[in-house]
N, C-alpha and C positions, 0 to 999 in steps of 0.2 A: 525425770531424773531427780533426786532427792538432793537437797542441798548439803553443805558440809557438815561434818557431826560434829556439835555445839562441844566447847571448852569444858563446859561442865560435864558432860556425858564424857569427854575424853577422861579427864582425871579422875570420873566415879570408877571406868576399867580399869586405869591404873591405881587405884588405894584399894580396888575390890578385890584384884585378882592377884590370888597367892603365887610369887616369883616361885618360891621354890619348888610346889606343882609345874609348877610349866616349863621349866630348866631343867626339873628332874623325871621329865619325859623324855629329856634328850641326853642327858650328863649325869652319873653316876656322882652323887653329891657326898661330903664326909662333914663333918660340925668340927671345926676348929674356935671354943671357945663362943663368939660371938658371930662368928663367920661361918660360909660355906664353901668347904673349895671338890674341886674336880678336873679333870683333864677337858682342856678347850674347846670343843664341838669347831671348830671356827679356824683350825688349822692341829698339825698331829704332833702330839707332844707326848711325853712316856711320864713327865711328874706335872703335877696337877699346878698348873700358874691362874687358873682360872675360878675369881671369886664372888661370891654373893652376898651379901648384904640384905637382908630380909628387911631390918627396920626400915631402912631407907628405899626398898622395891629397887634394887640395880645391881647389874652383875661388871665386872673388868676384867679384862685377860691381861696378865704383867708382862704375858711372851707377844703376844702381839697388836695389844693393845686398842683391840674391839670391848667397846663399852656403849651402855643404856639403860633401859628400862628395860618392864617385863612385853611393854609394845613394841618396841625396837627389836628385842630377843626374836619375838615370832615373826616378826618380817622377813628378819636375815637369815632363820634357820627354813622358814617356808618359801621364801623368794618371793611374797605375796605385798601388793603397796598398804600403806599405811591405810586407809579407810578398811580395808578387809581384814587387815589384824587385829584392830578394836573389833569391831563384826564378832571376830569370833571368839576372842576374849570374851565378851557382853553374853556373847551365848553359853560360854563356858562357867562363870561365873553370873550367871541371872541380873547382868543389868541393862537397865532400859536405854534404846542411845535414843535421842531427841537432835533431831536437826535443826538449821538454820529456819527452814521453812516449815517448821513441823514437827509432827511426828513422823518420820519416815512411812512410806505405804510403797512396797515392791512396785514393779511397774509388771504392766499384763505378761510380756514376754518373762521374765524370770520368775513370776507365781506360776504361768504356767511349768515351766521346766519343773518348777519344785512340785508341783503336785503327780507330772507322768516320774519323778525319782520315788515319790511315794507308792506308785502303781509297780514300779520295779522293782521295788521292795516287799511287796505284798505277793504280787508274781513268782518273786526266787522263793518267798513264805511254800506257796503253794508248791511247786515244784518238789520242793527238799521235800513237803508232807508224802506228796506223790513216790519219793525214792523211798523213802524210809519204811511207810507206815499201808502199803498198796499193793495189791498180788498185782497188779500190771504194771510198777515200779521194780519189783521183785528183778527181772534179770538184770535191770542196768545196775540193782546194788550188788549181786553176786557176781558180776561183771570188776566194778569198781573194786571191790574187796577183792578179788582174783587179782587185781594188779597189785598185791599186798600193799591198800590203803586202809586206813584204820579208822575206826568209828569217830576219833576225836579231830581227824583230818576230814572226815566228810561233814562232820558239824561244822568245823571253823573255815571251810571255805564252802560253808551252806550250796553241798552242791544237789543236783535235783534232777528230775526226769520231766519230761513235755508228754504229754499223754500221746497215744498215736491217734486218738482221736481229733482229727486237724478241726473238730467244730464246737470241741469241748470250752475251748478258754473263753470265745467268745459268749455263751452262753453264761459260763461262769460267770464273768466280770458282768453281763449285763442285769445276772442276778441281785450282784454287790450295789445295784442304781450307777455303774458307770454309763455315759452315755453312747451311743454310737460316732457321735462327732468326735468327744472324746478317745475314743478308743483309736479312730480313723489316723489321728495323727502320733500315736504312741508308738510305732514302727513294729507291734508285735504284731499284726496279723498281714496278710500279701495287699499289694499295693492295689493289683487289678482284681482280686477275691475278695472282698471286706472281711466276711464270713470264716477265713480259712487264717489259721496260726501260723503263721513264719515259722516255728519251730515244733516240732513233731515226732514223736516214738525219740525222743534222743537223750543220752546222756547232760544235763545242764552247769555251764561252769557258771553263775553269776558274775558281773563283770562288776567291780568297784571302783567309787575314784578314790583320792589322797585319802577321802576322809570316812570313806568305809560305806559311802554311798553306793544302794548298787544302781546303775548307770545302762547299762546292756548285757547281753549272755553272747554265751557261745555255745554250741551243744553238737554234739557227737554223735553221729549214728553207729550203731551198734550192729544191726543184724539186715541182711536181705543185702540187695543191688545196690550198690553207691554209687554206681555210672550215673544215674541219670540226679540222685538225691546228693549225693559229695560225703567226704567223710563228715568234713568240721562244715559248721555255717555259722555266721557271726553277723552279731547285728549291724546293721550301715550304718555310716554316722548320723546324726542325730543331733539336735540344738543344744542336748545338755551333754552328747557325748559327742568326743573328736577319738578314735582310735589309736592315732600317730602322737597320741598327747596324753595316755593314760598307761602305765603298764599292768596286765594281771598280777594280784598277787602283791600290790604295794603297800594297799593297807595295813597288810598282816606281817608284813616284811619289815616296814619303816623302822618301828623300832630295833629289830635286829641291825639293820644294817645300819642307822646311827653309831649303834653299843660298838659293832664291830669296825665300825668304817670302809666296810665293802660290800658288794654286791656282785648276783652271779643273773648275767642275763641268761636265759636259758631258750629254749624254741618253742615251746606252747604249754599250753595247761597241765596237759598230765606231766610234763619232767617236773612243771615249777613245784607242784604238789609231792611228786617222785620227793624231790629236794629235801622238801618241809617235814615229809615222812621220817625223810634217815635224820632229821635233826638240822640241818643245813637251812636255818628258816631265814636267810639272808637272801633268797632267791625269787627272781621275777620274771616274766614273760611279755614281750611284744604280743601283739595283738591279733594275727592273724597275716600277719604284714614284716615287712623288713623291720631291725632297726633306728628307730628317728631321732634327729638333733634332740627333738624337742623331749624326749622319753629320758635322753640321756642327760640333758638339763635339770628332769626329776629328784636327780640323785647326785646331780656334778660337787653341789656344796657339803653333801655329808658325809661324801667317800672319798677314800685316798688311794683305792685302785676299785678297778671292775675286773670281773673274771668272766670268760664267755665261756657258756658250753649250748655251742649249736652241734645239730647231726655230724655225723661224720661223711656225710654223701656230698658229689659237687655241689648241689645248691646251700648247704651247712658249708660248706667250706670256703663260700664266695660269700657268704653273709658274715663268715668270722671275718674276712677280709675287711670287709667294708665298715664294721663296727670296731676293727681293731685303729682302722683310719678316723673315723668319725670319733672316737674317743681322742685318741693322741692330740686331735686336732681341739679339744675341748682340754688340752692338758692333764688328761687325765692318766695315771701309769695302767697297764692293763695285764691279764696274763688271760692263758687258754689252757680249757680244761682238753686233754684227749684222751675218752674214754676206751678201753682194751676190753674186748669181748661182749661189745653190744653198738647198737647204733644209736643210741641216746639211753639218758639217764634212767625213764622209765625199766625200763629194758635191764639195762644191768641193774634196779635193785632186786628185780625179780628173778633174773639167773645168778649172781654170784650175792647177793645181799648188802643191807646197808652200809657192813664198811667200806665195800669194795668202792661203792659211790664215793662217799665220805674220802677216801684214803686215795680217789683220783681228784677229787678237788683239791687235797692240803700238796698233790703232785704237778699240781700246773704248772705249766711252766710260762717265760716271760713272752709277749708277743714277737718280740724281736724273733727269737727262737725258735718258735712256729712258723713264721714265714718262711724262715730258712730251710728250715725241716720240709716242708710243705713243697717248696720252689724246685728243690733238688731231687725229688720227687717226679717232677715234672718236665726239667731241661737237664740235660748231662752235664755235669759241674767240671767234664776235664775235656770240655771245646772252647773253640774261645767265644762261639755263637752262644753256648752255654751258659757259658760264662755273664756273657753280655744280656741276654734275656734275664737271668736272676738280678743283676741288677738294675735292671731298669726298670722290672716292678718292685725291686726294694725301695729306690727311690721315692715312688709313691708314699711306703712309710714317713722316710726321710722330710720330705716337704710338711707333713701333717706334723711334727714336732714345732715346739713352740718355743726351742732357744738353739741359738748357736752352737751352744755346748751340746748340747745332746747331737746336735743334726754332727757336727764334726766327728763326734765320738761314736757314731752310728757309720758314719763313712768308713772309718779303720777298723768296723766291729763286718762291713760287707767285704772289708779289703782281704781279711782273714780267713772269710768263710769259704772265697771262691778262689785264691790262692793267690790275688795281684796286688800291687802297690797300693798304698794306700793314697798315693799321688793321681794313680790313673782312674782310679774310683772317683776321685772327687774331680779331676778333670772333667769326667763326660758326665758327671752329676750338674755340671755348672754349664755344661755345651750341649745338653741336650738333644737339640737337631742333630749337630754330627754324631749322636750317638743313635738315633733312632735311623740315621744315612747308612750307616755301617754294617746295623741290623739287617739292613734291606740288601744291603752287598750278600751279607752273609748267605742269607735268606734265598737270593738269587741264586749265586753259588749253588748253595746243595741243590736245590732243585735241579739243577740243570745236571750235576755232574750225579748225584744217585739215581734220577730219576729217566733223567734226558730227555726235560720236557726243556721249552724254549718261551720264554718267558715275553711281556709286550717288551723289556728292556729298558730304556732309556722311563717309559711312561711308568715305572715299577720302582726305578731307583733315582733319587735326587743326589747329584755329586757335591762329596762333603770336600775340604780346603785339598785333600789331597788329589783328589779326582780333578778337580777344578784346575787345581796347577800343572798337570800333565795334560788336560786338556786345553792350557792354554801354549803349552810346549809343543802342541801335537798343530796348532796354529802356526806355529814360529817354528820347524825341526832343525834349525840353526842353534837354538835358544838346549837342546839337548844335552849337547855337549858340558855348556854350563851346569846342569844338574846333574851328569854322571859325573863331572868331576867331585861336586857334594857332597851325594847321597848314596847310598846302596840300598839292597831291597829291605835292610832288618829297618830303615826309616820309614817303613810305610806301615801302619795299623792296619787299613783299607784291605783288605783283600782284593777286591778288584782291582784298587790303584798299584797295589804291586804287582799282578799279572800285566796292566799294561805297563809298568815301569819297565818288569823284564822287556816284554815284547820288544820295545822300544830298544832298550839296551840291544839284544840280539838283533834287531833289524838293522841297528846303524853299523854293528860290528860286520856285517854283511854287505854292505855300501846299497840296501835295497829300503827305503825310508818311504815307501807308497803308503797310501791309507790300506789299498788292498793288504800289503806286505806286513801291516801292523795287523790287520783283523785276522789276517790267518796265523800269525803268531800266535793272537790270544786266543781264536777258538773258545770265545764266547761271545753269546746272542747281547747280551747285559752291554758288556761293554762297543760290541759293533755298531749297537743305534745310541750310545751314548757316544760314540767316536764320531758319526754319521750326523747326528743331529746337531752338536756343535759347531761342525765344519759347514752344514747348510744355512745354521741362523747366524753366521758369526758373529756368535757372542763372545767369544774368546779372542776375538780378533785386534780387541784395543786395549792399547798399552800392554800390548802383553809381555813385552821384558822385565818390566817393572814387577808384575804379577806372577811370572816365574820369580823371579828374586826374592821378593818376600812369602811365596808358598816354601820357598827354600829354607829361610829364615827359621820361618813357623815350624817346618817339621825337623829340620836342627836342633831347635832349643825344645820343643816335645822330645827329641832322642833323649838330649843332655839332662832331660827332668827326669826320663823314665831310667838312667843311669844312677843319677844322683837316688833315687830310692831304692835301687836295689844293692847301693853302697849301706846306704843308712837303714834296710832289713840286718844287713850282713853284720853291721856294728852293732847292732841292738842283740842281733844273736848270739856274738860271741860275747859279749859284754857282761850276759849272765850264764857264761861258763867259764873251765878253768882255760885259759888261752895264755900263752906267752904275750908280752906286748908291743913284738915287732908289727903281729896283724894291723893291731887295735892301730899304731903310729901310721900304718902304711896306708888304713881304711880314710886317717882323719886326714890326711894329704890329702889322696884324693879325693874327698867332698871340697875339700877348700877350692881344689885346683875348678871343680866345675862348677862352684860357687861364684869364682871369680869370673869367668867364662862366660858365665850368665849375667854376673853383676855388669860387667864392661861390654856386654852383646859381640864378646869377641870370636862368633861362629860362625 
């Protein structure tokens, strides 16, 4: 390991290296006089508070009050530590760094890396010669060009063909004086083959890192059987390549999506290129792979939203999901492209043309809205199983927000969508088990009553507070009495717990109060070994007066909450229209009255 890079060598990169070059890589700079201003790179602002100072090498933002030098600048704009942003300054500006112990000398492990990024560079050389300039390159360019890409997109993502000769590259490279050991570890030819190319007869995308390094391919087969060959093959990771830590397409993107401050993750090589073609050159690709933290850390500092456009098929649709969570959860705002008349982007620029692409990106709409869309879709929005299934994977969203405000304002934004309180949404947002208990009542239910299957019961559903206090009533059937004098059936959420509430009810009204007399009441399998099993472990059996009394409690002041907001829908409704204001007087009584109800626990 090489010791620190000496004082002198730091301050040669900062007096060498021109601020304004390297600022204005990233910020669109203007000349005020003596100065240079621009809009922030470092948070989003619409008038330029962000200034430069060339004599003195230092830039300051007035809005938020990020300042330094021109080493400082490329740390925080690359997310890179201070010894690698001198590095690349020195390289940028041709100065020598001199260590503590030295003159720096790489160490074996990262001379080799840099020498097999030189082989992959010379590689993607050969390759692009091969498409371009090669009767047996020849259909994979009339291929590519069929997918309406254009000669100055196949040069800038220097894409290329792999011979089908799977014994050509070896030969080649050993012509160049590469060695066989060499070659052995550079992942281009098979592990248990020396002799044989990893990649063969296929379309080649070059893979890049930040810095325009190419790094690994991907390549496409084109013609014959793909059963046993795959469409795509990609290179494995590798000592100077990690996959889950590069995205295709970011060298060529970066500046775009600085200028613009956003970014469109997209699903593989040909949409990202799709993109780039119709002008859209903000766009990038995963790797062969989901999604990763660390892909979306690439671009967390220089974007102020991301935009997804995966396939439109279940697996595209559980990847938006998961990258729509994985971003919020990174703070970052997000939106989804859904494209109309194709299954990715490719696709639609080749049946309806590039504005149609273009003109579904500037139509995105917000994540939030997507999942809704998406949800309702999927569960019937006018049950209340429906109901409850949409939001419990909205919740998901919800947790992945990163302030209070939002997660609140996202609870009245589900409360809206599925038609309930905006009290009862964030009740079971906050109670989660009994909302996933409930599920499973419901769950129960239908199966048995559309299907008339008969479920294990008791081993299927965990009893949430309301199940639980009739269960411990069903211990004590003296203890009944008390809670019909209470409650009625509109106090039970539970489905199940209000079938046995009835049961109950009708069995006592009949003076027949057996376990038998209650299961044949409810004429459900759920509830009979939920009845049966309690009674055999008595676990309900202690204290159980007290435990009816306060399940009593609990789902009284649940009534009186889910009252109190359907007062306060009622008054928000009329309040912006034209109403007399007997309503409005009559509405604000009664919130008071069950305000106070609740303040003094007088239920």
């Amino acid at each position: 390991m090489p010791g620190k890079i000496t004082r002198d060598s730091i301050d040669a990169v900062r007096m060498r290296s021109d601020i304004l070059a390297v600022v204005g890589e990233y910020v669109q700079l203007e000349r005020r006089g003596s100065l240079w201003w621009g809009c922030c790179p470092f948070h989003n602002e619409k008038t330029p508070s962000f200034c430069v100072t060339p004599d003195r090498g230092i830039y300051h933002c007035f809005g938020c009050k990020k300042h330094g030098n021109v080493i400082s600048f490329v740390e925080e704009m690359e997310g890179i530590p201070f010894p690698e942003a001198v590095d690349r300054l020195a390289k940028q500006f041709s100065v020598e760094l001199k260590y503590e112990e030295g003159t720096f000398v790489p160490d074996e492990g990262a001379n080799l890396n840099k020498k097999y990024i030189e082989l992959y560079t010379r590689v993607a050389g050969t390759f692009h010669y091969m498409l371009t300039n090669t009767e047996a390159g020849k259909f994979a360019l009339d291929y590519i060009k069929g997918r309406g890409i254009s000669d100055e997109i196949i040069e800038r993502f220097n894409l290329g063909y792999s011979p089908g000769d799977r014994y050509y590259l070896r030969k080649f490279l050993r012509s160049k004086n590469f060695s066989d050991e060499f070659l052995d570890g550079s992942g281009l030819f098979s592990r248990n083959y020396k002799n044989i190319a990893f990649f063969s007869d296929r379309l080649m995308f070059p893979i890049t890192d930040k810095n325009g390094n190419v790094v690994a391919f991907g390549g496409r087969f084109l013609r014959g059987n793909m059963e046993h060959t795959g469409k795509y093959m990609n290179s494995t990771d590798l000592p100077w390549y990690q996959k889950g830590e590069i995205l295709y397409g970011f060298s060529f993107a970066r500046q775009a999506i600085r200028q613009k401050r956003k970014v469109i993750f997209c699903e593989g090589y040909m949409d990202c290129i799709a993109y780039h073609q119709c002008g859209v050159d903000y766009a990038v690709a995963p790797l062969g792979t989901a999604l990763t933290e660390a892909q979306i850390r690439l671009v967390k500092n220089i974007v102020d939203e991301v935009i997804l456009s995966f396939d439109s098929d279940g697996a595209g649709q559980a990847a938006t999901k998961r990258a729509i969570l994985m971003c919020r959860s990174q703070g970052i705002p997000t939106r989804v492209v859904h494209l109309n008349g194709g299954k990715d982007p490719a696709e639609i620029m080749i049946l309806f043309g590039k504005e149609h692409l273009t003109e579904s990106v500037e139509s995105s709409i917000f994540d939030f809205e997507h999942l809704v869309m998406t949800l309702k879709q999927s569960y019937p929005v006018d049950t209340p199983e429906g109901k409850a299934r949409i939001a419990k994977e909205l919740f998901d969203y919800v947790d992945a927000l990163q302030s209070d405000i939002q997660k609140e304002s996202t609870l009245g934004k589900i409360a809206v969508a599925i038609g309930l309180s905006t009290e009862a949404v964030s009740r079971d947002f906050y109670n989660r088990s009994e909302l996933n208990n409930r599920l499973a009542s419901y769950s129960a239910l239908r199966r048995q009553n559309e299907k008339g299957e008969h479920p294990d019961g008791a081993a299927q559903v965990k009893p949430d507070a309301e199940l639980r206090t009739l269960l411990a009533v069903i211990a004590d059937m003296n203890l009944f009495e008390t809670m019909k004098a209470e409650l009625g059936e509109d106090d039970f959420e539970n489905p199940l717990a209000r079938r046995l509430f009835t049961a109950l009810k009708e069995c006592h009204e009949e003076g027949d109060v057996s376990l038998d007399a209650v299961e044949s009441r409810c004429q459900n399998d759920v509830i009979s070994n939920l009845v049966e099993e309690s009674v055999m472990s008595g676990e309900y059996s202690m204290n159980t007066e007290q435990s009816v009394k306060d399940g009593i409690r609990m789902m009284k002041r649940k009534t009186l909450m889910r009252r109190r907001q359907r007062l306060q829908d009622r008054l928000s409704e009329i309040q912006s229209s034209a109403h007399d204001g007997e309503e409005l007087v009559t509405l604000f009584e009664e919130i008071m009255a069950v305000d106070k109800m609740l303040r003094d626990n007088s239920f």
